[in-house]
C-alpha positions as CSV (number, residue, x, y, z in Angstrom):
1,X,101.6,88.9,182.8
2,X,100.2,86.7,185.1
3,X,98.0,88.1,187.9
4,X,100.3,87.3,191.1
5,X,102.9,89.5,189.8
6,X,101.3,92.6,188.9
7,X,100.0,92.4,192.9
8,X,102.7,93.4,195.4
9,X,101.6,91.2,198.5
10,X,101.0,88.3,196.6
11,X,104.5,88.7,194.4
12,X,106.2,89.4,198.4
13,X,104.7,86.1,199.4
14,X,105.5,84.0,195.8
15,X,109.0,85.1,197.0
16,X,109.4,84.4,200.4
17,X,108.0,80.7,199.6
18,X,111.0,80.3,197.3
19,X,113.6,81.9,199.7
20,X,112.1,79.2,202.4
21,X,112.6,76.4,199.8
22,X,116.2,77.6,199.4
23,X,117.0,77.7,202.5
24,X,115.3,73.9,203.1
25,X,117.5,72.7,200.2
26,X,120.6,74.2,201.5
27,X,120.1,72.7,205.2
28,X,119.2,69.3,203.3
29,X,122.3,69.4,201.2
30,X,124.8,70.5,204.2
31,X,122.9,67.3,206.5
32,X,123.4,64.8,203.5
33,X,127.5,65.8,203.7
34,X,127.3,65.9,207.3
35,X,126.1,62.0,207.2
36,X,128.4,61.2,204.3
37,X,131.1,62.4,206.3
38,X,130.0,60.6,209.2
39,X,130.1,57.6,207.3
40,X,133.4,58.1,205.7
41,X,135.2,58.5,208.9
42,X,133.5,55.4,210.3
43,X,134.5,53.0,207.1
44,X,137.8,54.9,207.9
45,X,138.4,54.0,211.3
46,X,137.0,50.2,210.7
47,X,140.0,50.1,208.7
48,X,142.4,51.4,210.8
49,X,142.9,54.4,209.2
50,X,143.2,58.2,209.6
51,X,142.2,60.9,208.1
52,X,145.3,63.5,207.4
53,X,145.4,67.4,207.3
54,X,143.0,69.8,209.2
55,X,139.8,69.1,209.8
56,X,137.0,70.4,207.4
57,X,135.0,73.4,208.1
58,X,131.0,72.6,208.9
59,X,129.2,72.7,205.2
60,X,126.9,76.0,205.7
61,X,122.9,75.5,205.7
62,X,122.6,79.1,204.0
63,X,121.9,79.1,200.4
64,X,124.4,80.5,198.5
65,X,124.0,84.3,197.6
66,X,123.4,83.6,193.8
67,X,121.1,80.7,194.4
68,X,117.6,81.0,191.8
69,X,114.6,79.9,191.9
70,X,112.1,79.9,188.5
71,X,108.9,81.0,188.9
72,X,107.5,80.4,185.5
73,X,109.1,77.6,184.7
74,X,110.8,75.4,188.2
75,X,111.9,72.2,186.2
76,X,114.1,74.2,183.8
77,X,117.8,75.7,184.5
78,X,120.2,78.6,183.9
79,X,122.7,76.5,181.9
80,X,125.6,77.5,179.6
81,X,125.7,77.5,176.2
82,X,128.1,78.6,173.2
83,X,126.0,81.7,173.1
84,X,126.4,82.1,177.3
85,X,123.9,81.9,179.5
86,X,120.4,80.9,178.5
87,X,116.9,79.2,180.2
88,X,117.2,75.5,179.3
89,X,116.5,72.0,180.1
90,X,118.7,69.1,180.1
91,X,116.5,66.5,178.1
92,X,117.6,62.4,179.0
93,X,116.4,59.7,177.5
94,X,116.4,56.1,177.7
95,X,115.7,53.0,175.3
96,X,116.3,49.5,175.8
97,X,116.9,46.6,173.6
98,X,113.8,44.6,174.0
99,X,110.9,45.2,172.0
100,X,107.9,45.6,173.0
101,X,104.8,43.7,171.7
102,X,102.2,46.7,172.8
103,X,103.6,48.9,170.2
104,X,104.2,47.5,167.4
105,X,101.5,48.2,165.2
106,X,99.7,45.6,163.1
């Protein structure tokens, strides 16, 4: 078990540095809607259009209440699987159609 979790200060602090970060990403995520809205009404209203219905309720900058963060491992995910919910990653990759002359062997 690593060290910072077996002390209770240092565990308190590990987890107040992720509750800020939550809170950072959830006041980032509510401005970038906030501007995207902005900028959807204004395309809007250069066309001469209107937007119909009430109007939309400010996106909130608090995390949500089940929000996560990972201590041991930050760049993997809670995903779901055919066996439910497991610790995962979701792997990409890429490949073009050129080759390259660097690796072929010869």
């Amino acid at each position: 078990m690593p060290d910072w979790i077996a002390d209770k200060k240092r565990r308190a602090e590990r987890i107040r540095e992720a509750k800020a970060e939550l809170e950072a990403e959830a006041k980032t995520a509510a401005e970038a809607k906030l501007k995207a809205a902005a900028e959807a009404q204004e395309r809007r209203e250069a066309e001469g259009r209107r937007k119909g219905g009430r109007k939309a309720a400010p996106p909130s900058t608090e995390p949500d209440a089940k929000a996560q963060k990972n201590f041991t491992d930050p760049e993997s995910r809670i995903m779901k699987s055919k066996d439910g919910f497991v610790q995962a990653y979701n792997a990409q990759t890429a490949v073009d159609a050129e080759p390259r002359s660097s690796w072929r062997t010869t």
